[in-house]
Each structure stands twice: as C-alpha cells, then as structure tokens.
C-alpha positions in Angstrom: -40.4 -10.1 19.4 -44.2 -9.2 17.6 -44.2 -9.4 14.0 -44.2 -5.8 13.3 -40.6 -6.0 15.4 -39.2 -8.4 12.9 -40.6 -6.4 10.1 -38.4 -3.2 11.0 -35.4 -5.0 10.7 -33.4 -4.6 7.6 -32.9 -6.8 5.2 -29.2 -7.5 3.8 -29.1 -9.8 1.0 -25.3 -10.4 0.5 -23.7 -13.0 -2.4 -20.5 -14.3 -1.3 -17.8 -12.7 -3.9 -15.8 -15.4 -6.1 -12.4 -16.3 -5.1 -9.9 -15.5 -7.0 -6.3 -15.6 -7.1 -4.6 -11.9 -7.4 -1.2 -13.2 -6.2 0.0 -13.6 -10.3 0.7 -10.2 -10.7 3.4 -10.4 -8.0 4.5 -14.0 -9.5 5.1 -12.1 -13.1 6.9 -9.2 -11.5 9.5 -11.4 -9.6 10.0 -13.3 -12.8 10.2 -10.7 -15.0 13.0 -8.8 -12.6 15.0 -12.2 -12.9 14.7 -11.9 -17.0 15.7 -8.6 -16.4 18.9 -9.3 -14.3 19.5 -12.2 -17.1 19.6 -10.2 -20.2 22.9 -9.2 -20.3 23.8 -10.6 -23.5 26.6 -13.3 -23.6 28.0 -12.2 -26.8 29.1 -9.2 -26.4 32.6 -8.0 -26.5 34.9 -8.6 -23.8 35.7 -6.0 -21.4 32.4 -4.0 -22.3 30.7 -2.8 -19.3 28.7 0.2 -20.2 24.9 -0.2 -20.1 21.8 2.4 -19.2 19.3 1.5 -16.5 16.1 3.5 -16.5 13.6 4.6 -13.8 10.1 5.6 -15.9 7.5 7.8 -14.7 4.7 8.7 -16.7 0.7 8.0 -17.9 -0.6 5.9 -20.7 -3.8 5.9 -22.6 -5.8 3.1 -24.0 -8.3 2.6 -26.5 -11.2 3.6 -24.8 -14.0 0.8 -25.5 -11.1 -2.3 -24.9 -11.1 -0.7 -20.9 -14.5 0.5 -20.7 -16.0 -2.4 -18.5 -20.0 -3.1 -18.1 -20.9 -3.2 -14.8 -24.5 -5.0 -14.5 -26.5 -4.2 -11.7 -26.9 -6.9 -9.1 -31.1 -6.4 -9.2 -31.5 -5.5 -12.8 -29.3 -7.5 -15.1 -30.4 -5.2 -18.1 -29.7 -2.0 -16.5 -26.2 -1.7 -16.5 -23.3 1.2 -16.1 -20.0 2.2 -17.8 -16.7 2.6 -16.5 -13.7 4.1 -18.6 -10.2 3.0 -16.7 -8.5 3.3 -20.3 -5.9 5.9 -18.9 -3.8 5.3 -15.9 -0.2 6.2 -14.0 2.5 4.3 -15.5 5.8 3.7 -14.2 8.6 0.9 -14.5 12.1 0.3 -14.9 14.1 -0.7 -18.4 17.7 -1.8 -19.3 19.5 -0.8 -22.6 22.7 -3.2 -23.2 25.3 -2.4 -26.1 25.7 -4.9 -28.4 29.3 -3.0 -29.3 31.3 -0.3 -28.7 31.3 3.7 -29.7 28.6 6.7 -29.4 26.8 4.7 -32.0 25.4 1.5 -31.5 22.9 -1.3 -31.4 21.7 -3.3 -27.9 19.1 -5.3 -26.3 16.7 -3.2 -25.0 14.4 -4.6 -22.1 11.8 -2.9 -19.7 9.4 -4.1 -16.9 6.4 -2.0 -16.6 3.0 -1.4 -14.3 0.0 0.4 -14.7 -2.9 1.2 -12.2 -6.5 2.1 -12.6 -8.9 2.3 -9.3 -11.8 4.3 -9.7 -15.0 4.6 -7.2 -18.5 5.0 -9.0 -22.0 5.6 -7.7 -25.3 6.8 -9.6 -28.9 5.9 -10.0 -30.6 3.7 -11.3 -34.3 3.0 -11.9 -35.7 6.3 -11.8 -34.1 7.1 -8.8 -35.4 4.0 -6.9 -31.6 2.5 -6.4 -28.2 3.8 -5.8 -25.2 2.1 -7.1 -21.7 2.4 -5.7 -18.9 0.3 -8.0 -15.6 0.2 -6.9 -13.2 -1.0 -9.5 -9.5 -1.6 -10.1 -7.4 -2.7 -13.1 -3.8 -3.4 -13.3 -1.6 -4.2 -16.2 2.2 -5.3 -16.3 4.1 -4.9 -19.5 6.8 -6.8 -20.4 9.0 -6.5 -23.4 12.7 -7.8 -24.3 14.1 -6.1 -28.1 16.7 -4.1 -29.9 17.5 -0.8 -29.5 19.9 2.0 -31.3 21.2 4.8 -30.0 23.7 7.8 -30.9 25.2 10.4 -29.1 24.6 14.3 -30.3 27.5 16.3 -29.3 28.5 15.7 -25.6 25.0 16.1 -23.9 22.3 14.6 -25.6 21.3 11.2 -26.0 19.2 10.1 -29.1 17.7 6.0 -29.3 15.0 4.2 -30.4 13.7 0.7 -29.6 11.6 -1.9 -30.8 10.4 -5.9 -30.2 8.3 -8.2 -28.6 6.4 -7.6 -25.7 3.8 -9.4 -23.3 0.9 -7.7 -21.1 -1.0 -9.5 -18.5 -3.8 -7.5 -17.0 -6.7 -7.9 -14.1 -10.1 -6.2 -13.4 -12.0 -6.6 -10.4 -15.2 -4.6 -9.1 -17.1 -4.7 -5.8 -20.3 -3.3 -6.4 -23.6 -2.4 -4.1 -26.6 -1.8 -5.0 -29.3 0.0 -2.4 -33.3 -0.6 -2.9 -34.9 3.1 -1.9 -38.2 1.8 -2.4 -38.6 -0.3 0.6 -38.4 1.0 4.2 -36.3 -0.1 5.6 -33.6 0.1 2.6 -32.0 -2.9 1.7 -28.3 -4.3 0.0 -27.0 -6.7 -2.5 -23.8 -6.7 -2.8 -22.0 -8.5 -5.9 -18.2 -9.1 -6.8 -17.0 -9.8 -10.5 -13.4 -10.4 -11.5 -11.6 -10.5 -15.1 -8.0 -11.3 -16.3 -6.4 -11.3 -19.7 -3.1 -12.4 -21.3 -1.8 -10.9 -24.8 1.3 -10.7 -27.0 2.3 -8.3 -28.9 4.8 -5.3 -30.0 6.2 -1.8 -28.8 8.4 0.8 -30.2 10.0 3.5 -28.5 11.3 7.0 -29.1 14.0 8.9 -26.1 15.7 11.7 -25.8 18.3 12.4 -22.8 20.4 15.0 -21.7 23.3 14.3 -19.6 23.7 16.3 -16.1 26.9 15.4 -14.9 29.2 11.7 -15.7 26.7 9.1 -16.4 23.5 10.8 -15.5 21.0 11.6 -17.8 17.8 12.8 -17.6 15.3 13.1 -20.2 11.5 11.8 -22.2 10.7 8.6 -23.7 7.3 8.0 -25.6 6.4 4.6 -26.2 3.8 2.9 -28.4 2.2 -0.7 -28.3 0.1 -3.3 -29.7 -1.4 -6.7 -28.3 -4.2 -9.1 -28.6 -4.5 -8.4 -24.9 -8.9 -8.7 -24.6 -10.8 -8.4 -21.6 -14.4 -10.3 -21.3 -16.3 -7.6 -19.5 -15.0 -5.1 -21.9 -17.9 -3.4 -24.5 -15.6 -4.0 -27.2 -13.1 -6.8 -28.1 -9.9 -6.8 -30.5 -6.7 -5.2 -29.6 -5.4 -3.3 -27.5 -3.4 -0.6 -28.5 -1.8 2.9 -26.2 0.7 5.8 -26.1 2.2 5.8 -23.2 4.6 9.0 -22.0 7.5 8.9 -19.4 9.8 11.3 -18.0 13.2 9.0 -17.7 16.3 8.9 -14.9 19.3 7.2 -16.6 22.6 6.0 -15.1 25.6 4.8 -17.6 27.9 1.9 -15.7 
C-alpha cells in the first residue's frame, strides 16, 4: 500500500467510555416496592382493611438550570453546549393506609415514583468546522413514606392531602460525537460522561377523586417537592425543587 493509500484512510480516534454501574436504579426500585408492601401500619385498629392503591400518570417540571447539563466538546473543552432535560413523563404507584376509621381520617401515605428524560442533540460548532451529536438520558426515582388526610364530599368525591419525607436518587449519562469537517477524510471522537446524585427532602400533595362505581375512583393529584438532590455537570447547584401533575386510578380494598 503507497503512502497516499494510507493517507485516504480515515482516521477514528475513539476514547473508551467509563464504566459505570446503572444497575442501582433497579436495586432502589425493588427495595422501595418491599417498603412499599411493608408500610401497612401495625397499629392500626383491628379488623380495618380499607386502604387506596394508586396508579400515577403524569409530567413534572424542574428548575431549569439544576437539569441543564454542560456538554463539553470532546476537541474543544471551552466550547461547550446546553441541554435542558428539566421536564419529563412521570409515572409511579402510591399507597394511602387509614390510621382509623370513618369518611374522615388520617393515614400513612407512601408512593414510589420514576421519571425519564432522553433527549438526542446535534449542532455546530467552530464556525461550522464540527458537527456535534449528544445523546443524553436522565432518570430520577422518588421515594417518599408520610401522612395523609382525607374526607369524603358527599358520596362521590374524594378530597386528601399529603405530606413527609421523601428521597430522590437520580442518573445522567451522555454519549457524545464530535466530527472534524475540516480534514478530508472526516474524522470522530467519540466521548462518554456519566453523573449520579442522591438528595433528601420533602413533598406535599393535593387529590381530588371521583368514584365510578364501588371502590373505583378516578381523579388528579398535583404534587410538590424539595431536595438537596445536586448534580455535578449541572450549570447551577442548590436544590432541587418541581410540580409534578398526575391523572390518578384508585381502588378502595
């Protein structure tokens, strides 16, 4: 092979992405179904067996600059792009359990809940000598165990709020590539970065519920929190806080 043969080849540069352990997120939502299962207090009244299990659908929003992530790129450290994942799908399920009997009462309230961000990216950089293409994903799971009180208005709606102690753990990944369009052939880098985060904090939750027939209710929740939950590659640190929305599916046992 002549010289000017092994000059036509491309050139990929590739850096070997860090290794990092994404199996936690299953881990915490095993555990968390166990808590869940577990809750049922052991002080309650004998013979009570009404409680509400929830199915939640619904979005949540995020302060915007806590999951805004900086994504350097891999040739240009200084030049780098932003990526707003701060609202997502949300969805989860939650347990109300009464602490006594009648249409008005107190209970524990818990609730296992997930969130999803994935977003794909690509733009220019340098003058249009480069293209960047970032593909990133973040994932939250909320986790919160408090007290709730509810009351029933006339014989179809459902009125309760909640509020306590919660935990969110969350992970951020991004694969990006970065093409050279100044060199002919082009040529690659590719670069992976990875970014998880614990916090504790608080929630508080508003629902309304209409029954449709026996024990099924259907109806909204809104649901605010607060945590200490900070991510590194975020551009701005301090807590999180979000609304988050959610169409609910209740059944009364």
């Amino acid at each position: 092979m002549t010289q000017d043969d092994q000059s036509a080849e491309p050139n990929f540069k590739k850096m070997s992405p860090p290794k990092h352990n994404q199996g936690w997120v299953c881990q915490v939502i095993i555990a968390m179904a166990i808590t869940l299962l577990a809750v049922v207090p052991a002080t309650a009244e004998d013979g009570l067996r009404l409680a509400y299990f929830q199915g939640l659908v619904g979005a949540a929003g995020f302060d915007e600059d806590q999951l805004t992530f900086a994504e350097p790129a891999p040739n240009d450290p200084g030049a780098d792009s932003t990526n707003d994942l701060s609202t997502m799908p949300y969805l989860g399920i939650a347990g109300q359990f009464p602490l006594g009997r009648g249409e008005t009462h107190v209970g524990i309230d818990a609730s296992l809940l997930v969130g999803w961000r994935s977003d794909d990216t690509s733009l220019a950089a340098g003058n249009g000598q480069a293209r960047i293409e970032i593909d990133s994903d973040l994932w939250l799971v909320d986790v919160a165990i408090g007290l709730y009180a509810q009351t029933l208005l006339g014989e179809r709606w459902r009125l309760y709020g909640a509020a306590g102690p919660m935990l969110l753990f969350g992970e951020y990944s991004d694969d990006t590539t970065e093409e050279d369009l100044t060199v002919t052939p082009t040529t690659e880098t590719e670069d992976s970065n990875s970014d998880s985060a614990f916090g504790v904090g608080g929630y508080a939750k508003l629902g309304l519920e209409y029954r449709l027939s026996g024990d099924a209710f259907m109806g909204i929740a809104v649901r605010g929190i607060t945590t200490n939950l900070e991510f590194d590659q975020a551009l701005e640190s301090g807590n999180l806080t979000g609304l988050q929305g959610f169409i609910t599916f209740t059944r009364a046992y």
